[in-house]
Z-matrix of the N, CA and C atoms (Angstrom, degrees):
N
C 1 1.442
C 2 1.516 1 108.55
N 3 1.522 2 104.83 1 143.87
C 4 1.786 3 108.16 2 -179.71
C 5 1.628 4 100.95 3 -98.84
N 6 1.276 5 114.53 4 175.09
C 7 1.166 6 141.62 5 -170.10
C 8 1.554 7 104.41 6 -116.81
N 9 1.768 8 137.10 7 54.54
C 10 1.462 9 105.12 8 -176.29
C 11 1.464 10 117.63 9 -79.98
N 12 1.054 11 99.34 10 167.51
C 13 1.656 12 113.27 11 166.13
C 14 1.155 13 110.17 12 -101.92
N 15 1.669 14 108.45 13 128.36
C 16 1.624 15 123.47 14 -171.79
C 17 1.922 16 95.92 15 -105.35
N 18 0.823 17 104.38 16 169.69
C 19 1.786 18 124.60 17 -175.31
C 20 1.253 19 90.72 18 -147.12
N 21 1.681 20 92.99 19 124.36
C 22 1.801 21 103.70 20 176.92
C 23 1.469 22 83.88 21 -107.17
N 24 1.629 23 116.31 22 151.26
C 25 1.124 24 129.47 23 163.98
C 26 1.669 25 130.07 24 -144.70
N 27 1.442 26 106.12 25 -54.85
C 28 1.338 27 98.77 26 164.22
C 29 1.503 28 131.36 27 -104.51
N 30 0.815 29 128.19 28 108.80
C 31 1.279 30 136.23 29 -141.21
C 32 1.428 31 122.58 30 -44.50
N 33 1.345 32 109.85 31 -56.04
C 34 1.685 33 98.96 32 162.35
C 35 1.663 34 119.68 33 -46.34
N 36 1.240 35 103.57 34 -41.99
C 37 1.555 36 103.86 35 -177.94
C 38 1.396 37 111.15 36 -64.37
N 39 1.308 38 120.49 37 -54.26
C 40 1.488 39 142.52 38 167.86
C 41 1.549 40 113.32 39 -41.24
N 42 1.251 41 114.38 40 -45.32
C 43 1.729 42 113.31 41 174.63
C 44 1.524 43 129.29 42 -72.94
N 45 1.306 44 83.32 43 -43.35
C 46 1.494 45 105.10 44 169.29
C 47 1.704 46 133.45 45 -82.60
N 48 1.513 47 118.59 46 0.38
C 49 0.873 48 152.70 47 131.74
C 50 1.508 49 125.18 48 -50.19
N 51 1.615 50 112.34 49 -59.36
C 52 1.680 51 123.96 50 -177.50
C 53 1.808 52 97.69 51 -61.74
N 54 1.436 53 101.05 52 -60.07
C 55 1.243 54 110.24 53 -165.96
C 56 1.921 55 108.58 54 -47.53
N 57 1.488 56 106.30 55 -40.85
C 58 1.600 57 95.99 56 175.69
C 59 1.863 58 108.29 57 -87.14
N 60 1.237 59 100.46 58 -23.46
C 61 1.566 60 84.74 59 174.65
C 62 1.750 61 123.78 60 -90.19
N 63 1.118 62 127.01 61 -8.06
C 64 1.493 63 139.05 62 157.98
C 65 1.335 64 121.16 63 -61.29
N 66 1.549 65 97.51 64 111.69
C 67 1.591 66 92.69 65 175.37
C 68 1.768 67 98.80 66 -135.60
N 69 1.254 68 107.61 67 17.93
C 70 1.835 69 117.84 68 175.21
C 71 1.462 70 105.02 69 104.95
N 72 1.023 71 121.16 70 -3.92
C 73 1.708 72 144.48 71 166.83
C 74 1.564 73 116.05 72 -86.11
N 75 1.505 74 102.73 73 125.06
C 76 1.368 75 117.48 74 -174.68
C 77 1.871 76 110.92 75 -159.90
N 78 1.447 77 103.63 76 132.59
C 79 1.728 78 81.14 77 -177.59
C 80 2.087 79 86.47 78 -159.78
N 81 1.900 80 67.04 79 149.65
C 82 1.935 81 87.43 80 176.14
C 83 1.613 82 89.20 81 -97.47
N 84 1.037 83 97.05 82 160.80
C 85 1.612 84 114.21 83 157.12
C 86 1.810 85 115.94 84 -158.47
N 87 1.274 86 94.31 85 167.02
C 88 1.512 87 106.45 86 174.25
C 89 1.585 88 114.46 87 -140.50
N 90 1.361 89 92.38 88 117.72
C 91 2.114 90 95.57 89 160.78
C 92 1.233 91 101.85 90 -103.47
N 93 1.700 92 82.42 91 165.89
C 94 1.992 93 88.69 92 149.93
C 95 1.727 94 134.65 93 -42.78
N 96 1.254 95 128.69 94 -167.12
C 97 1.112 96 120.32 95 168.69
C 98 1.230 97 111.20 96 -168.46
N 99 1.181 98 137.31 97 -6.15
C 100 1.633 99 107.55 98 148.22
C 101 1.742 100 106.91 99 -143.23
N 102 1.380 101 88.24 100 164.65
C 103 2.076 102 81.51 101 167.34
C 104 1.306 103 125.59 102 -160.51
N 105 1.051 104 137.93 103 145.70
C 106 0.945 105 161.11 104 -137.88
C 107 1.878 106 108.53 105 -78.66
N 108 0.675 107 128.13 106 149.10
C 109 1.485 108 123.48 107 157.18
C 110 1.503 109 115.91 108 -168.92
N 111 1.470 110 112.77 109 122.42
C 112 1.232 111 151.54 110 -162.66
C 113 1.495 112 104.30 111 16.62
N 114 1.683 113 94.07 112 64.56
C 115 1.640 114 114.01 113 136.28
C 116 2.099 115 89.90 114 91.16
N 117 1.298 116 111.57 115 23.33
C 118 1.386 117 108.01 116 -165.40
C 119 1.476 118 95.27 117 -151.36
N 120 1.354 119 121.22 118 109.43
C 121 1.459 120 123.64 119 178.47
C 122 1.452 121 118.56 120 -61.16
N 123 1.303 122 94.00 121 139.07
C 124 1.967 123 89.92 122 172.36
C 125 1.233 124 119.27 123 -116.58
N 126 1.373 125 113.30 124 154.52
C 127 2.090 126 102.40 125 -163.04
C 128 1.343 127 108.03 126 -43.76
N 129 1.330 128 107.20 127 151.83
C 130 1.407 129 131.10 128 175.11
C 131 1.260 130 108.57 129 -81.49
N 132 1.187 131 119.89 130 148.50
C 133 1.453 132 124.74 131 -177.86
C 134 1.688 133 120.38 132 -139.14
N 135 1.294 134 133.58 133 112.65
C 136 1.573 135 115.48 134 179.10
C 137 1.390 136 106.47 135 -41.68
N 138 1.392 137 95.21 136 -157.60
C 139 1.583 138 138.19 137 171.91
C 140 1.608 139 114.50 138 -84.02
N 141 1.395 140 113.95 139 92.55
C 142 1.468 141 90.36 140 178.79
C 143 1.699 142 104.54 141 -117.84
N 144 1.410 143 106.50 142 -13.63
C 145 1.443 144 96.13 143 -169.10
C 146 1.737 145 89.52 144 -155.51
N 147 1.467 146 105.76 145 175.87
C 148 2.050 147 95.67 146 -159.96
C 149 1.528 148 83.48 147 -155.72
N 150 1.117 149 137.52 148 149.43
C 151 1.235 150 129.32 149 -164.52
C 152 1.803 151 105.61 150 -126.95
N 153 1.176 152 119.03 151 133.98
C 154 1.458 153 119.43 152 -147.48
C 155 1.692 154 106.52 153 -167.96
N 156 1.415 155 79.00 154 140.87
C 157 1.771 156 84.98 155 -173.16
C 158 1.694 157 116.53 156 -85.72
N 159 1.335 158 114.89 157 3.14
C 160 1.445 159 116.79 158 -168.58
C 161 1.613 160 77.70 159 -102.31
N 162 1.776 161 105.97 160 171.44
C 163 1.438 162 121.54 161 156.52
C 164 1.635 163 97.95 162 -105.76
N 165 1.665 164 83.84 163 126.53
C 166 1.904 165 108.42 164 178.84
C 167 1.281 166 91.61 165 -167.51
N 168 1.941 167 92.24 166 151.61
C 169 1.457 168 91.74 167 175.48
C 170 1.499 169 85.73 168 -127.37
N 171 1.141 170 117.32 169 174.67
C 172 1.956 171 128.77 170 160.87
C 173 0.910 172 115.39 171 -89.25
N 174 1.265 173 147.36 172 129.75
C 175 1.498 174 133.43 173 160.88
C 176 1.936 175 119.04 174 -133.50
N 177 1.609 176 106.38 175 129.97
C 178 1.404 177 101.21 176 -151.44
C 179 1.862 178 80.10 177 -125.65
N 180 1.425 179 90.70 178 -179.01
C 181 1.405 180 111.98 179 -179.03
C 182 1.521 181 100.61 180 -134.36
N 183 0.960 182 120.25 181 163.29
C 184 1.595 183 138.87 182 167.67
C 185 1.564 184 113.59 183 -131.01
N 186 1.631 185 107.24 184 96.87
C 187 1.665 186 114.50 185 -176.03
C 188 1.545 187 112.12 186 -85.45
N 189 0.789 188 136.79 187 85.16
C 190 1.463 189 161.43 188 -174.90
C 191 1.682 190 108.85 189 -64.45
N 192 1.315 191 98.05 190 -82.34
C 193 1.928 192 144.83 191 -177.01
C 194 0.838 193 110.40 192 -161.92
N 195 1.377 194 114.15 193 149.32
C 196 1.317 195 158.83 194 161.93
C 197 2.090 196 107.54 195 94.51
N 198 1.256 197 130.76 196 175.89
C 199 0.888 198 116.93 197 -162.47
C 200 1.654 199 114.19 198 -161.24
N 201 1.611 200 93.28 199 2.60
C 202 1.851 201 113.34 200 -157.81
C 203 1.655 202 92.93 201 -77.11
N 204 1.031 203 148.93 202 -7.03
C 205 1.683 204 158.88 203 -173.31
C 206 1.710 205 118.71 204 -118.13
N 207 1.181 206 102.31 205 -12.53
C 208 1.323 207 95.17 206 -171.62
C 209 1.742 208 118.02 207 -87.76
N 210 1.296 209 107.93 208 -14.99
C 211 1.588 210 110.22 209 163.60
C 212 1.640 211 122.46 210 -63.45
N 213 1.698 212 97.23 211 -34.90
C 214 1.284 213 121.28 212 -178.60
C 215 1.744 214 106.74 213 -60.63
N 216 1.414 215 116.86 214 -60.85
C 217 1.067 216 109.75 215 160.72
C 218 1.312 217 154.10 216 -65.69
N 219 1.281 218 115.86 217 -32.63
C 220 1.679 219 126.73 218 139.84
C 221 1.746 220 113.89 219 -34.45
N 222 1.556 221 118.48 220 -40.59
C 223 0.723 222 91.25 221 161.71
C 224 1.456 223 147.58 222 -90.10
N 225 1.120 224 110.04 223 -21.67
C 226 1.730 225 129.38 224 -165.71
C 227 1.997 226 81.62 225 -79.35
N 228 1.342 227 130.32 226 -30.14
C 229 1.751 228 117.81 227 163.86
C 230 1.352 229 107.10 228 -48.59
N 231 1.194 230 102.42 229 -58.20
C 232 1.774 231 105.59 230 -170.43
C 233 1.542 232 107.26 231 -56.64
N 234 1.165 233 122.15 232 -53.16
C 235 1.465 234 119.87 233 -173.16
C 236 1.604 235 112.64 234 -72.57
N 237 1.148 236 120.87 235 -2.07
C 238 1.531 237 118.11 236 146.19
C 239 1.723 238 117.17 237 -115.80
N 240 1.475 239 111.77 238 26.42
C 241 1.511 240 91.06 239 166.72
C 242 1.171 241 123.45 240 79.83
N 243 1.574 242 125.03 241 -23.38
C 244 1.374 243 141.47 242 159.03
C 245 1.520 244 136.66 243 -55.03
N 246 1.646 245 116.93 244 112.48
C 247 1.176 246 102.47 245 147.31
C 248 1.116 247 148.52 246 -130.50
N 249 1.603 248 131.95 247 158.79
C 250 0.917 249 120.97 248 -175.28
C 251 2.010 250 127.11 249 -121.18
N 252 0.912 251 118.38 250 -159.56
C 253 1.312 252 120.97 251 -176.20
C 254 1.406 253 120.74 252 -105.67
N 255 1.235 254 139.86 253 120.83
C 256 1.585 255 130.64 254 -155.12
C 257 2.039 256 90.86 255 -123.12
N 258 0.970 257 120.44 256 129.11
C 259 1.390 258 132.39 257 -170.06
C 260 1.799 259 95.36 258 -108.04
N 261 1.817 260 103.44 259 107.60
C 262 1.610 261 81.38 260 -174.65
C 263 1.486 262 101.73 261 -123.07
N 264 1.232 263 109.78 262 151.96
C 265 1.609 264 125.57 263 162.75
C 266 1.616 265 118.24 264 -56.45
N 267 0.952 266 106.65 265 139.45
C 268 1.755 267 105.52 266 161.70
C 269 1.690 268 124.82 267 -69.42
N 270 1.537 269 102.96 268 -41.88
C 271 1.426 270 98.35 269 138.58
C 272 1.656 271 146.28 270 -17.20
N 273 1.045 272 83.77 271 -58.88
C 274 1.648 273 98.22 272 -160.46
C 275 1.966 274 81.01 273 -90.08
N 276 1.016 275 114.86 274 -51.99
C 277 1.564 276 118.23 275 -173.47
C 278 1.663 277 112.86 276 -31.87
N 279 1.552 278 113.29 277 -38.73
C 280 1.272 279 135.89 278 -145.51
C 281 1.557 280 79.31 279 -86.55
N 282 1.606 281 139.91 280 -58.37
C 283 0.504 282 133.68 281 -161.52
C 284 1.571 283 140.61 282 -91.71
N 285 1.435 284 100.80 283 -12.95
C 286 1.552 285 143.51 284 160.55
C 287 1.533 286 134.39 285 -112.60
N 288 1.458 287 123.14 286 28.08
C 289 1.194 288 115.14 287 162.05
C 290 1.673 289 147.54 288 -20.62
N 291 1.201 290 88.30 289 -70.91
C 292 1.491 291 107.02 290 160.50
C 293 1.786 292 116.74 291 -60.35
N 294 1.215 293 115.58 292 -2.23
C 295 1.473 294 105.98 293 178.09
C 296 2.023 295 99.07 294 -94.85
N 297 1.579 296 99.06 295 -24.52
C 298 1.220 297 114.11 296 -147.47
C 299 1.804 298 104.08 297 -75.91
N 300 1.628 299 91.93 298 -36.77
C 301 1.488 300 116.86 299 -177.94
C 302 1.569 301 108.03 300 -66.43
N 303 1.631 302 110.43 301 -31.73
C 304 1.920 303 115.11 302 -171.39
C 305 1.385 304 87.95 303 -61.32
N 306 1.641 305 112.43 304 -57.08
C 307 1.293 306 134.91 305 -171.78
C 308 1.467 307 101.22 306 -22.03
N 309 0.982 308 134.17 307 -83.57
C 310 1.640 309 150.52 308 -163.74
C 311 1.515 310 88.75 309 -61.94
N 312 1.380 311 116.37 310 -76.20
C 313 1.522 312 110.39 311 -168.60
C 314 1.600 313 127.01 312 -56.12
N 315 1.646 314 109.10 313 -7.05
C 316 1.355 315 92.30 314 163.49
C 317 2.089 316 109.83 315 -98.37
N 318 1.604 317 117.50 316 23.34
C 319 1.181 318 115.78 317 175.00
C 320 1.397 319 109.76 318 106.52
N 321 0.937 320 122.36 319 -37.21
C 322 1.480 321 144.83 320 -174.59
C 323 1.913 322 114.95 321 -19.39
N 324 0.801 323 138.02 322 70.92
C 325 2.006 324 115.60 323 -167.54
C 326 1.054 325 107.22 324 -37.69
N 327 1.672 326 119.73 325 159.29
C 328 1.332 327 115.61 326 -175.49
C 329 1.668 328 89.74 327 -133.46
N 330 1.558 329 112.73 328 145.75
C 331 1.452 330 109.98 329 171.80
C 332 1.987 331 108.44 330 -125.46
N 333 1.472 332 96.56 331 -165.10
C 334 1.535 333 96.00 332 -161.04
C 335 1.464 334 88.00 333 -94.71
N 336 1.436 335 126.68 334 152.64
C 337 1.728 336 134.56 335 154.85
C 338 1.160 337 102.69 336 -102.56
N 339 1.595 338 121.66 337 -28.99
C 340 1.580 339 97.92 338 -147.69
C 341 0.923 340 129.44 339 141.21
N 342 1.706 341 163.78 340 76.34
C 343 1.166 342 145.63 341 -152.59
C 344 1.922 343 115.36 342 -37.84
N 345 1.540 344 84.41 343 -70.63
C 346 1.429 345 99.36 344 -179.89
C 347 1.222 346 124.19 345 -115.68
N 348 1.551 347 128.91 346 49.00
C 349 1.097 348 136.70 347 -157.51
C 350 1.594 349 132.24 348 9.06
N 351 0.911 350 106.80 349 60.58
C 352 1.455 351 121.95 350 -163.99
C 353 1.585 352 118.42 351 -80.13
N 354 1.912 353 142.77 352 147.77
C 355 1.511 354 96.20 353 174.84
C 356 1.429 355 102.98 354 -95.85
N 357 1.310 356 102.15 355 151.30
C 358 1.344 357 104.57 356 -163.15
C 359 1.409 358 136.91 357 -109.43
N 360 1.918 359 88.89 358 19.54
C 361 1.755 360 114.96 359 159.44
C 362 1.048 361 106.86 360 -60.46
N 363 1.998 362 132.11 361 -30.24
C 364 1.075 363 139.50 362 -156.53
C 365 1.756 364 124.67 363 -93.83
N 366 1.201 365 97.08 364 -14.80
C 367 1.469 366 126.21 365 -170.18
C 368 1.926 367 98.30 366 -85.89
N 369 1.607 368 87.70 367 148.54
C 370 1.385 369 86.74 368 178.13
C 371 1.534 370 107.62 369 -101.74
N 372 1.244 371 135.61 370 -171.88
C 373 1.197 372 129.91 371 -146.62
C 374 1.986 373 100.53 372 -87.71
N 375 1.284 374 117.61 373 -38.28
C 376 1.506 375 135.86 374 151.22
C 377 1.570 376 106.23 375 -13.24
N 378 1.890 377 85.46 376 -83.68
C 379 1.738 378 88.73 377 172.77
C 380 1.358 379 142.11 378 -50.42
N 381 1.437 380 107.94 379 -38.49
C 382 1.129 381 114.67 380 167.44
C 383 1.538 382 130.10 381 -50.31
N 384 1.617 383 91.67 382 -33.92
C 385 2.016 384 100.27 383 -178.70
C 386 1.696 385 91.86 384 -90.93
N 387 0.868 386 136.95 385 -23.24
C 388 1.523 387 137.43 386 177.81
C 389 1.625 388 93.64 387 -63.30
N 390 1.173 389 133.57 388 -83.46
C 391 1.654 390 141.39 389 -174.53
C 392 1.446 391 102.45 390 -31.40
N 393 1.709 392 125.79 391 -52.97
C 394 0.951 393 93.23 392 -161.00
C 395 1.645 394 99.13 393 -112.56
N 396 1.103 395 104.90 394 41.12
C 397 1.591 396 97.68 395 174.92
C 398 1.240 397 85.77 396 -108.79
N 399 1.433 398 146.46 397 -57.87
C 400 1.436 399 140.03 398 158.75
C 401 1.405 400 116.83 399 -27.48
N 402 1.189 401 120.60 400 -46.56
C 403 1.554 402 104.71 401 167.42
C 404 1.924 403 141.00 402 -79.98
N 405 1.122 404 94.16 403 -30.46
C 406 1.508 405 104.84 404 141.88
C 407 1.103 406 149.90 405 -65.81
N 408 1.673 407 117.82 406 -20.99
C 409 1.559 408 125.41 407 160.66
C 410 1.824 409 103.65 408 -87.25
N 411 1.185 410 132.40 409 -22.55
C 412 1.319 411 102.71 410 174.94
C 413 1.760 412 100.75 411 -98.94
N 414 1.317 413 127.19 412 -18.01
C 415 1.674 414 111.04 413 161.92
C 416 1.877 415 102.39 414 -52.26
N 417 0.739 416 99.01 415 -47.59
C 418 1.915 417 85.39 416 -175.16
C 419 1.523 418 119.40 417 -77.00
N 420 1.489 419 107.14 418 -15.71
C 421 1.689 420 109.00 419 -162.68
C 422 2.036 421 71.27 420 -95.97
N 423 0.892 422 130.71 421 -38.55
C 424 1.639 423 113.16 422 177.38
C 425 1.524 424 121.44 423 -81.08
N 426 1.291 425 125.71 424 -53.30
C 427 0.997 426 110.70 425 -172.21
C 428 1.987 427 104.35 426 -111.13
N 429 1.155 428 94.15 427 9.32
C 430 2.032 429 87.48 428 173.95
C 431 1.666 430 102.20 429 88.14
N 432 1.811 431 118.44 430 -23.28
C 433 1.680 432 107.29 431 -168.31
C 434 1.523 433 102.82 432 -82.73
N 435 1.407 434 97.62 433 141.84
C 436 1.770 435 110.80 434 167.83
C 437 1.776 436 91.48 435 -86.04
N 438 1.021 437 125.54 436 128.87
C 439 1.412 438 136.86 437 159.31
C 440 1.500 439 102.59 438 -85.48
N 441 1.878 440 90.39 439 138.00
C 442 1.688 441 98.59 440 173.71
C 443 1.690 442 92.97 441 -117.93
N 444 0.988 443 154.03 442 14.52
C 445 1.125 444 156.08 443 -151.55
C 446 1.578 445 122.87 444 -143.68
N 447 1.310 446 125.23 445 95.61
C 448 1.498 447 120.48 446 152.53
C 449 1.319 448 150.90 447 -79.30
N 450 1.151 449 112.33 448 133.15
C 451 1.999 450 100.07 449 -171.49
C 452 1.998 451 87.97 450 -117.78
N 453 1.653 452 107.60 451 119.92
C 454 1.359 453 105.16 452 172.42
C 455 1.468 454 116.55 453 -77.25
N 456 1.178 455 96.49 454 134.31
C 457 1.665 456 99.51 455 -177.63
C 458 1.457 457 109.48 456 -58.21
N 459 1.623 458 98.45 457 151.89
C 460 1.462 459 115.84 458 -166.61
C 461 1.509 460 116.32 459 54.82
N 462 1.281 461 115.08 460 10.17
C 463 1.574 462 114.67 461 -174.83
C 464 1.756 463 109.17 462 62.31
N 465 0.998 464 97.46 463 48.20
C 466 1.671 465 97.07 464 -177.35
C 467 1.858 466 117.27 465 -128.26
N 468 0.871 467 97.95 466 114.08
C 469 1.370 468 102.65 467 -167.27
C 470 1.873 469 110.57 468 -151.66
N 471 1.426 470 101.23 469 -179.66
C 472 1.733 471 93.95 470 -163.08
C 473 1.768 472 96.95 471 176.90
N 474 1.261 473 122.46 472 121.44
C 475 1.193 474 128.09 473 -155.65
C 476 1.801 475 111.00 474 -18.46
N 477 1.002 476 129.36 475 -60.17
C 478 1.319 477 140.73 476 -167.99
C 479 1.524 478 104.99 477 -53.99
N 480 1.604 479 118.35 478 -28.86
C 481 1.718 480 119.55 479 167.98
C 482 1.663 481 115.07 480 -68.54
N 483 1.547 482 107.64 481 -33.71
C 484 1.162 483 115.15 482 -172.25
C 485 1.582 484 117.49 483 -77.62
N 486 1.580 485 95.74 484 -46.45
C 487 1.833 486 102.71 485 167.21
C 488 1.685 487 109.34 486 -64.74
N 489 1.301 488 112.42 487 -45.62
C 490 1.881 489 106.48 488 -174.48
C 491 1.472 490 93.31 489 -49.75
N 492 1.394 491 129.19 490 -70.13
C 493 1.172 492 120.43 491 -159.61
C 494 1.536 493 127.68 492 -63.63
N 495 0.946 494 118.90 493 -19.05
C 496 1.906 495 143.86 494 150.11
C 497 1.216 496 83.44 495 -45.66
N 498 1.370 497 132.07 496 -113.15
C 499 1.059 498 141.58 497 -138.88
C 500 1.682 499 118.61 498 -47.85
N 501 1.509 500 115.01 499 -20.26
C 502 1.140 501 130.26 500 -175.42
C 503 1.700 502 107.81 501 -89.16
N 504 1.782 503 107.19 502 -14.66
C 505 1.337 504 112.59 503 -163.71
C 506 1.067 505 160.80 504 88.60
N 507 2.033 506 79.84 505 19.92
C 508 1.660 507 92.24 506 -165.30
C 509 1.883 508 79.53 507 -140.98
N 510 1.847 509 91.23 508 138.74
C 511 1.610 510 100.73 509 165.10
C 512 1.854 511 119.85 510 -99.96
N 513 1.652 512 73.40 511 141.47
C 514 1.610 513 84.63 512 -165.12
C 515 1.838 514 119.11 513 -74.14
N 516 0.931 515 116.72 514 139.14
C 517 1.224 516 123.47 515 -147.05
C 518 2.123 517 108.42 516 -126.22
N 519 1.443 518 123.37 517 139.80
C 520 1.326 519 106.95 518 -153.29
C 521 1.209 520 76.14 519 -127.89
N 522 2.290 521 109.09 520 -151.60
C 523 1.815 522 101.37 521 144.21
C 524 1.390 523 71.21 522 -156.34
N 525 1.875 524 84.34 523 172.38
C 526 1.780 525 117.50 524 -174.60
C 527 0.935 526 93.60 525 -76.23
N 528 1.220 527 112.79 526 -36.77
C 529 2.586 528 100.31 527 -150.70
C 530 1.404 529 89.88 528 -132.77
N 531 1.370 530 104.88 529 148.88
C 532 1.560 531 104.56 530 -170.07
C 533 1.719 532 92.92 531 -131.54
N 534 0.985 533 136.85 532 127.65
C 535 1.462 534 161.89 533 -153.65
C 536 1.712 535 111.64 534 -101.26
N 537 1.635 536 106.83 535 -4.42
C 538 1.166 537 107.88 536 -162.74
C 539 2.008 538 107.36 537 -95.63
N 540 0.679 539 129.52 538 130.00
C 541 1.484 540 137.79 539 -160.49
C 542 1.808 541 124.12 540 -99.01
């Protein structure tokens, strides 16, 4: 059995989604992520799926903008016991603190988006440690969590996103099923 990672996004799709995939089961995981073969790297790849003998699925969000759903979902987690991982922007942070702080305090993991959601095939390696060193000092200066986990914005990435963020200490993170319509 695999482990995917779901991305809730639009909310009808996203609710109605939890509701068939919730059964009080929820799980992070971590593999490796890249390797080598005979002395010649081969593309890098996140986290998209984790392979596991229990039935669990992951299910994360990506907080970008907007913010009118996210009580909704915090709660319908709580009322099955579930948690999951919320990937937030600094953006969106600036403008939702207090959503960000429930976030953590109802258990929730929190991962990196990004300062300024940028794509970040495009970024040079500078930027890249700039984005997410900005996004990790205000996830902790707000809600107290050290994030070990990145989701690249827009899902866009390309060996050099996957090594920057290694090297910075955080594994990069994708999803199987995408919720978006």
């Amino acid at each position: 059995m695999k482990v995917f990672f779901y991305q809730g996004a639009k909310i009808k799709v996203g609710l109605a989604l939890l509701g068939l995939l919730i059964f009080g089961l929820a799980a992070s995981a971590v593999v490796p992520q890249g390797l080598l073969a005979s002395g010649q790297q081969q593309r890098l790849v996140p986290i998209y799926e984790v392979a596991t003998e229990q039935p669990q699925v992951a299910i994360s969000f990506d907080a970008s903008w907007g913010a009118e759903h996210t009580e909704d979902i915090l709660d319908l987690l709580d009322s099955y016991g579930v948690k999951g991982t919320f990937f937030l922007v600094n953006i969106w942070l600036e403008d939702y603190p207090e959503l960000a702080r429930e976030i953590a305090e109802r258990g929730h993991e929190i991962g990196l988006h990004s300062a300024t959601h940028p794509h970040f095939s495009e970024l040079s390696a500078a930027q890249m440690d700039e984005e997410l060193a900005a996004n990790a000092a205000m996830i902790e200066e707000i809600t107290g969590y050290q994030p070990q986990l990145f989701r690249p914005p827009f899902g866009d990435y390309n060996n050099q996103v996957i090594e920057q963020a290694a090297a910075a200490g955080y594994q990069s993170v994708q999803w199987s099923v995408e919720t978006l319509v």
